[in-house]
C-alpha positions as CSV (number, residue, x, y, z in Angstrom):
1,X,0.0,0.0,0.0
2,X,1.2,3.4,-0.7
3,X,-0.2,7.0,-0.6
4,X,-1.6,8.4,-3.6
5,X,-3.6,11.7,-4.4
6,X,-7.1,11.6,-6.0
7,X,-8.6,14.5,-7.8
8,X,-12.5,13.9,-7.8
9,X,-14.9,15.9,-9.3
10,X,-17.6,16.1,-6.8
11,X,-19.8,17.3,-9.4
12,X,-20.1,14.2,-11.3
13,X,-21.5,12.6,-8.1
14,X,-25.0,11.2,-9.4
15,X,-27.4,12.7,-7.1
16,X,-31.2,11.6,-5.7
17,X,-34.2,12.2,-8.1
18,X,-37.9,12.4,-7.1
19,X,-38.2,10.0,-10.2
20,X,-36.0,7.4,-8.9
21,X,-38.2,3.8,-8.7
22,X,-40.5,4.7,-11.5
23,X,-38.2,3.0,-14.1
24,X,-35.6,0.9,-13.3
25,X,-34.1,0.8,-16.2
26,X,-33.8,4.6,-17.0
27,X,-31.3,6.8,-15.1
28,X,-33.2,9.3,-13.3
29,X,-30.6,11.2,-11.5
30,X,-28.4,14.3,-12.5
31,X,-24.9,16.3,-11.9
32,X,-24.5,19.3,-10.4
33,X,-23.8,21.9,-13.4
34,X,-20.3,22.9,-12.6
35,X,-17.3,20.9,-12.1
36,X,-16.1,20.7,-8.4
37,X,-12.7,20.0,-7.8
38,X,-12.1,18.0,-5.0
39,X,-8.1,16.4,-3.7
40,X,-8.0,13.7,-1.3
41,X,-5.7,11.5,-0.2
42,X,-6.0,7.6,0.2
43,X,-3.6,4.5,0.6
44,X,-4.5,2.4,-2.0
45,X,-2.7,-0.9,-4.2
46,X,-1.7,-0.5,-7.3
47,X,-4.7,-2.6,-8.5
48,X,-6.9,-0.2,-6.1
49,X,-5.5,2.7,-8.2
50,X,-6.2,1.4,-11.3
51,X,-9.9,1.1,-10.5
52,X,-10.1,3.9,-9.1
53,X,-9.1,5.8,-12.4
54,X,-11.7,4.0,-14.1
55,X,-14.2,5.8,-11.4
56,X,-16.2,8.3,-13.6
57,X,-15.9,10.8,-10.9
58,X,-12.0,10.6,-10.9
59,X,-9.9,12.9,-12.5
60,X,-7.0,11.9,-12.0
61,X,-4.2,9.9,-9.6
62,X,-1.3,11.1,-9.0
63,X,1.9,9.9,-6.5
64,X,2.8,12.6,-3.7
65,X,6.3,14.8,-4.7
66,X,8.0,17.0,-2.9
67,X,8.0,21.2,-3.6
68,X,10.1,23.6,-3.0
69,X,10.6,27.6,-3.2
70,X,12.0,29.0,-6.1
71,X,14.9,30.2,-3.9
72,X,15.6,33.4,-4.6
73,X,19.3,34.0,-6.2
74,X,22.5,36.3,-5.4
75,X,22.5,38.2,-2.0
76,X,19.7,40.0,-0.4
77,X,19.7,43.6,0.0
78,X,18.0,46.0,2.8
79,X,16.2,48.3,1.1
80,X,15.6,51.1,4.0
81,X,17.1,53.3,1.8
82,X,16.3,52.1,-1.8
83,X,13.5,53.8,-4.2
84,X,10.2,53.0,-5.2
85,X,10.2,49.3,-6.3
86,X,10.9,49.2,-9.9
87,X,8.9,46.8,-11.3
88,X,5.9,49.1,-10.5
89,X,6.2,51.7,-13.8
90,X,7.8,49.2,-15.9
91,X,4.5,47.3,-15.9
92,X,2.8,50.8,-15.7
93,X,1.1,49.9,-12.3
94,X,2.1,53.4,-11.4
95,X,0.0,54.9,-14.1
96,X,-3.6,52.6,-14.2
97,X,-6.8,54.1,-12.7
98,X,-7.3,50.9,-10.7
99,X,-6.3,49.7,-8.1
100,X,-7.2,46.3,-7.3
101,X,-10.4,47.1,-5.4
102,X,-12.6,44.5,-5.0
103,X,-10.2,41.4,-6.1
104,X,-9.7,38.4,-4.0
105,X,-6.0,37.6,-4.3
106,X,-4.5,34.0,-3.2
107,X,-0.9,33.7,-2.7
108,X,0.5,29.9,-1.9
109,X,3.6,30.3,-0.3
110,X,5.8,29.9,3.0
111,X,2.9,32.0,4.4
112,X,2.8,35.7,5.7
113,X,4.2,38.3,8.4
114,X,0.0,39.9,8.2
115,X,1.5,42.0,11.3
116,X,3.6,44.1,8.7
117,X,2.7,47.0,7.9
118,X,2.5,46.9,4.0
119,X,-0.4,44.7,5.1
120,X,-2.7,46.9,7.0
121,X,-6.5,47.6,6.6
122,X,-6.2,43.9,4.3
123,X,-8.1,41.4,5.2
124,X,-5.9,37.9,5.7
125,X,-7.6,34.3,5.9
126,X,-5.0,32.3,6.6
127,X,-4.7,28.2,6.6
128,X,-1.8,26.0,7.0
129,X,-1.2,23.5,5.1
130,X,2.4,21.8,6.2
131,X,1.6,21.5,10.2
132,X,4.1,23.7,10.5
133,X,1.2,26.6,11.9
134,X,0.5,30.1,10.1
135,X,2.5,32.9,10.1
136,X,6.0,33.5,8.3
137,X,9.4,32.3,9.5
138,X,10.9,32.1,6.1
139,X,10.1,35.2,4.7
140,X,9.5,34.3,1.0
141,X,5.9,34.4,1.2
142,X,6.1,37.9,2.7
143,X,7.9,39.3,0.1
144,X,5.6,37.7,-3.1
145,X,2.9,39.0,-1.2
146,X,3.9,42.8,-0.8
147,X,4.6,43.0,-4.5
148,X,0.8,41.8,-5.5
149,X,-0.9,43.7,-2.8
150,X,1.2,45.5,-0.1
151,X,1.0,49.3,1.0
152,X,3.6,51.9,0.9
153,X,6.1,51.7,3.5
154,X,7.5,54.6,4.8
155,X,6.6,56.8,2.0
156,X,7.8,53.9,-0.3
157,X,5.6,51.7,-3.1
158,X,5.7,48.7,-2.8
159,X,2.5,47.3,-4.4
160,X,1.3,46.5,-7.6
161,X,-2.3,46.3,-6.4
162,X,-2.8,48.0,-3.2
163,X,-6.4,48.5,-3.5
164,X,-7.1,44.7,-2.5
165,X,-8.9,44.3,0.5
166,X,-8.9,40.8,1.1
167,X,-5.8,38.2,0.8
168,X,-6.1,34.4,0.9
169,X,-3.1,33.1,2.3
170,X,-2.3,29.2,2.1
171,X,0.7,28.5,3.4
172,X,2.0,25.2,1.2
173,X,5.7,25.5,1.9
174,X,7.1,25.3,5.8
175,X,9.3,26.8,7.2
176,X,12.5,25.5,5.6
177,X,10.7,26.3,1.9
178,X,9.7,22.3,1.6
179,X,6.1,20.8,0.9
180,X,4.5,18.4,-0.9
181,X,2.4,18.2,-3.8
182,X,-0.8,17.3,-1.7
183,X,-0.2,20.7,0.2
184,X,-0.3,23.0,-3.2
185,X,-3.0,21.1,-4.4
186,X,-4.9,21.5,-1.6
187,X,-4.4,24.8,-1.4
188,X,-5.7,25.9,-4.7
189,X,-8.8,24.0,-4.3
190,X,-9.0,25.9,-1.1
191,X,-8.4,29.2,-2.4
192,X,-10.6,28.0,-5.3
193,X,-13.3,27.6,-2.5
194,X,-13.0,30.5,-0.9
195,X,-13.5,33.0,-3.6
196,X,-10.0,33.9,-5.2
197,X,-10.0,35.5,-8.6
198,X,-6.2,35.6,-8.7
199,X,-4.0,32.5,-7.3
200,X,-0.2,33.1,-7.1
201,X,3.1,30.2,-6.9
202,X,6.6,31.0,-6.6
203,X,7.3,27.4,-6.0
204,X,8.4,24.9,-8.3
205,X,8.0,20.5,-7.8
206,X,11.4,19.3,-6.9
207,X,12.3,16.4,-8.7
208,X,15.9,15.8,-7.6
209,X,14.5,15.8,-4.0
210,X,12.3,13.0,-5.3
211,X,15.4,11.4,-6.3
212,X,17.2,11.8,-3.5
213,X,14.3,10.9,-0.9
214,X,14.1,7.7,-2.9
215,X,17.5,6.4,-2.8
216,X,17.6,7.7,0.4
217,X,15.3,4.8,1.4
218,X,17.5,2.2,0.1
219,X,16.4,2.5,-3.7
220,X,19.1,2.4,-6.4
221,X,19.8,5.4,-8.4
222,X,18.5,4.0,-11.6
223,X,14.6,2.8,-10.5
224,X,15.0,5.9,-8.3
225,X,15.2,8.4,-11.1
226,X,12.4,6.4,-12.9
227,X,9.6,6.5,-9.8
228,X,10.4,10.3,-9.4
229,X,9.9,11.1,-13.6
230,X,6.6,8.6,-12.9
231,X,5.5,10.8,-10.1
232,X,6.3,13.8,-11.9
233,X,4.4,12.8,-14.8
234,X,1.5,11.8,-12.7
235,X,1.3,14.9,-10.9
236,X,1.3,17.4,-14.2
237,X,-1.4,15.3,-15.6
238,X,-2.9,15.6,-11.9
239,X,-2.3,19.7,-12.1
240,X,-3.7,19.6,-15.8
241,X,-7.1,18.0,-15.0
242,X,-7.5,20.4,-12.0
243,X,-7.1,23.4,-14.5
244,X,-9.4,21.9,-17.2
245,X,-11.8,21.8,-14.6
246,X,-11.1,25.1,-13.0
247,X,-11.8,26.7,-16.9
248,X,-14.8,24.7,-17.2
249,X,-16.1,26.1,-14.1
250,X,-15.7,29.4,-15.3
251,X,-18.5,28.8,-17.5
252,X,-20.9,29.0,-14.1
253,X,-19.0,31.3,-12.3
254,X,-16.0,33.3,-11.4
255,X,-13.1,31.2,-10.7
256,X,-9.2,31.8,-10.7
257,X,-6.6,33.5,-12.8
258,X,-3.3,31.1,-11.5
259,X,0.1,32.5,-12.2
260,X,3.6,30.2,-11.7
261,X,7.0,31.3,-11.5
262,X,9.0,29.4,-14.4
263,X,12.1,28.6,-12.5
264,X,15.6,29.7,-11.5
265,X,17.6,26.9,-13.1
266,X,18.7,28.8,-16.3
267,X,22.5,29.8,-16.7
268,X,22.8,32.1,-19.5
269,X,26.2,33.7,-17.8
270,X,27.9,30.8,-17.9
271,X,30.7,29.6,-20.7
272,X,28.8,27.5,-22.6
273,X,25.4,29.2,-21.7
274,X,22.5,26.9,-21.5
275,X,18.7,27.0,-20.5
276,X,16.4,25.0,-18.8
277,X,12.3,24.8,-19.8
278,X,9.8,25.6,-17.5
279,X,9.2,23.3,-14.5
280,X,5.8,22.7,-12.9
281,X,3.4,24.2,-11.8
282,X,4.3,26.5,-14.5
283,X,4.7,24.2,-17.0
284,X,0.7,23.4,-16.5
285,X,-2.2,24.2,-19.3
286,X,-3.9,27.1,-18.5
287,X,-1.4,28.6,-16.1
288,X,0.2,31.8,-16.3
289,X,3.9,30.7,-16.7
290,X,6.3,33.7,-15.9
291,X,9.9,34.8,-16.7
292,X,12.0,37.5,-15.2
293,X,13.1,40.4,-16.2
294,X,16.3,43.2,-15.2
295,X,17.0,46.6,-15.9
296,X,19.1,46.5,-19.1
297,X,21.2,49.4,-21.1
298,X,19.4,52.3,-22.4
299,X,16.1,52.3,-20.0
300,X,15.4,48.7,-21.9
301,X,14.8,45.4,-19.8
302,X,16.9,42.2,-20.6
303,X,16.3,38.5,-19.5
304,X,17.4,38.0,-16.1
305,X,20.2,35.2,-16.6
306,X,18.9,32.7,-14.6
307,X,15.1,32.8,-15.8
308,X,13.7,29.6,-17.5
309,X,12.6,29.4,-20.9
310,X,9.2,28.4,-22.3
311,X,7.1,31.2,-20.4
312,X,3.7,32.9,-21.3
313,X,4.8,36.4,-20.2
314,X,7.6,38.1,-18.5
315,X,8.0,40.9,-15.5
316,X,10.7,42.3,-13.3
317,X,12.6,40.0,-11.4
318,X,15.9,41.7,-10.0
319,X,16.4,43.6,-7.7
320,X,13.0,43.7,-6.5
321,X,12.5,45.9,-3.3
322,X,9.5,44.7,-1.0
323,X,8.2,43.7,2.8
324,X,10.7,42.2,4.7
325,X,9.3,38.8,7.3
326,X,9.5,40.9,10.9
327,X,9.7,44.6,9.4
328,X,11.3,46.9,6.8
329,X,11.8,45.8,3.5
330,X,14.6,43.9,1.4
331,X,15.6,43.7,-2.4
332,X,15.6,40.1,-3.9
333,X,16.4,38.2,-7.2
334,X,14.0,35.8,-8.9
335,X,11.3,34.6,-11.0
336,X,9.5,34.0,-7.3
337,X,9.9,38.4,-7.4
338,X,8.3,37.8,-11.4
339,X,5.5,35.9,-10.7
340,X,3.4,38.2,-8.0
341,X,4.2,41.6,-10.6
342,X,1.9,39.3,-13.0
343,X,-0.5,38.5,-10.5
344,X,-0.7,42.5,-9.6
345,X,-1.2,43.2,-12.7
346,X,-4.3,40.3,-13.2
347,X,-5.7,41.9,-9.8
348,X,-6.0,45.4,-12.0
349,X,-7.6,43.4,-14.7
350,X,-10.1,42.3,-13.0
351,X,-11.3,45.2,-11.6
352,X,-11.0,47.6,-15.0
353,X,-13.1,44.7,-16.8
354,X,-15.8,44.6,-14.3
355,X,-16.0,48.4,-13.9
356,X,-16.4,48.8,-17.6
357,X,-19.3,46.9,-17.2
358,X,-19.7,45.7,-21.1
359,X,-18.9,41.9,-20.2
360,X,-18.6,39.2,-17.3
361,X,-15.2,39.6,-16.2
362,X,-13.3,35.9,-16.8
363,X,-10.6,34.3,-16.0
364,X,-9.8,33.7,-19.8
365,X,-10.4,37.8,-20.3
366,X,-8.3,38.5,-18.0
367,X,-5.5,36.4,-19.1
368,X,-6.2,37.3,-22.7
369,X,-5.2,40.8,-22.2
370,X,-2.3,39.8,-19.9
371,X,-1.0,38.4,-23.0
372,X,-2.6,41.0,-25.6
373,X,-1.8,44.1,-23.9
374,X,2.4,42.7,-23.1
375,X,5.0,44.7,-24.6
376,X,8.3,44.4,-26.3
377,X,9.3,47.4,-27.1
378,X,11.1,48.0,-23.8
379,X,13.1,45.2,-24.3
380,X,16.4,43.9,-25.8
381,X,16.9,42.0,-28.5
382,X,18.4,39.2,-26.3
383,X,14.7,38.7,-24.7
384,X,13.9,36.0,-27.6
385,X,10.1,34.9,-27.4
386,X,11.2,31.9,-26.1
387,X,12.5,33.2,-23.3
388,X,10.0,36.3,-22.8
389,X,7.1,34.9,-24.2
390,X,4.6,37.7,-25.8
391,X,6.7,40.1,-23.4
392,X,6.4,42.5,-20.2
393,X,2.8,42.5,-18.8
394,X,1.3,45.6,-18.5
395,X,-1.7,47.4,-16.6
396,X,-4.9,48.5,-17.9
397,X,-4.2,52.5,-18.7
């Protein structure tokens, strides 16, 4: 027996009819409209695992694997003395008539310092995920989260969105920046549940730590590296039957814009250069993959050298100055620092499509002019589609 994860949609559950007993041979019971995602966790055999994904209501299966942080890169700075973040005017956050009023923002991460400052007057629902209890002791989570939504600090912007009221806060990484799979899955359906229109993930699956936790065990390094590609593979089928449904849903109601980090792993400053693709969850349909950006010659901005390839869209991702875990602030590298500038900028979306008032703000809209409105004008040449995607998000002007 061993631990798997089930994606269920409760939605497919065949319910009661008033009808039922008339005709036994007719089915006389119906579905709920609107897919409802639902993870759980069961030991099963392999032979129980294979009937289960014949079960109609079953999604998908999917082997636990271990996450991670996209650790940041190079040193951290403080930034008590630093300027306005950025990141802010070069995806013209500075400039947009909205604010982010009304948008329920999710950010899965190591959790939040909601005592901070850049936090106050927002409403915080927090729920731990990893035993390890709310609150932030790693810091990560704090920072991501003062980029999408955090106040000015001492005279100083932070935020790309700082008229959101209310933050969902799952924390899916501990303490030490480790989960598992179960936890972030979990925490989107929660987040899904509770209302967010924007979920944000600087986290990445690690699949050398699957490795390693394998042949830790006792398991050689060759059928070690195969169960961990097996669980990977299970798991991105796992987080693309969870997004099918999460678009379908859409179709009832207002569901989630998710946005992923791409990944640190790339090396373009190194002799010879190379590039790694984008790692889940960001390599997932219908997520908002995201490279990272840095200030480049002549006002431009140039692919940061350690972004991953393969993304949707890119935003600022060096030197990005926001809330600090226990006070202040601090500057840090990453496409962790990317990924909440794209979920700011969604936030504004959301709000200038349902204040114009022609059409239901979506998911799908939003992303649409994510993608529509980006810009490459203000970049190099060196940021190649491939690694920029259609280019720098901008806000709604």
């Amino acid at each position: 027996m061993s631990e798997f994860l089930v994606l269920r949609n409760a939605a497919a559950r065949r319910t009661a009819s008033a009808f039922d007993g008339i005709n036994p041979g007719v089915a006389t019971t119906f579905a709920q409209p609107a897919p409802e995602p639902q993870v759980e966790t069961h030991d099963m055999s392999l032979n129980e695992v294979v009937s289960a994904a014949r079960d109609p209501e079953v999604a998908a299966v999917a082997i636990p694997m271990p996450i991670r942080l996209i650790a940041p890169l190079g040193e951290e700075a403080e930034a008590a003395a630093a300027g306005d973040a950025w990141g802010i005017a070069a995806v013209k956050a500075d400039t947009s008539p909205v604010s982010g009023d009304g948008v329920v923002v999710s950010v899965l991460d190591t959790g939040i310092d909601k005592d901070h400052p850049a936090f106050s007057g927002v409403t915080i629902v927090e729920k731990d995920f990893t035993g390890s209890g709310n609150g932030d002791r790693n810091g990560h989570g704090t920072h991501c989260a003062g980029t999408i939504f955090g106040r000015d600090v001492d005279g100083k912007r932070i935020g790309i969105a700082r008229g959101v009221k209310k933050a969902l806060i799952g924390k899916v990484l501990g303490d030490s920046g480790g989960g598992s799979s179960e936890m972030i899955f979990r925490g989107i359906q929660w987040a899904l549940d509770e209302g967010a229109h924007v979920i944000s993930m600087s986290l990445g699956f690690d699949f050398p730590g699957a490795v390693k936790r394998m042949t830790d065990s006792g398991i050689p390094t060759e059928p070690a590296v195969s169960g961990a590609l097996e669980a990977y593979r299970s798991n991105l089928r796992f987080f693309d039957a969870l997004m099918a449904m999460v678009k379908a849903k859409a179709a009832f109601q207002e569901t989630a814009v998710v946005v992923a980090a791409t990944g640190n792993e790339a090396r373009r400053d190194k002799k010879p250069p190379y590039t790694i693709a984008a790692s889940l969850p960001a390599a997932a349909e219908s997520v908002v993959s995201v490279a990272a950006l840095a200030r480049g010659a002549q006002s431009k901005f140039d692919i940061a050298d350690f972004s991953n390839t393969m993304p949707q869209v890119a935003a600022p991702g060096v030197d990005i100055v926001s809330a600090k875990a226990g006070g202040g602030l601090r500057s840090l590298n990453g496409t962790s620092m990317a990924c909440p500038h794209v979920a700011g900028v969604a936030a504004l979306w959301w709000e200038s499509l349902r204040s114009a008032g022609a059409v239901r703000p979506t998911a799908s809209l939003v992303v649409g002019n994510l993608i529509a409105r980006a810009r490459t004008d203000v970049l190099t040449g060196n940021a190649t589609p491939v690694d920029r995607g259609s280019g720098i998000v901008t806000a709604p002007q």
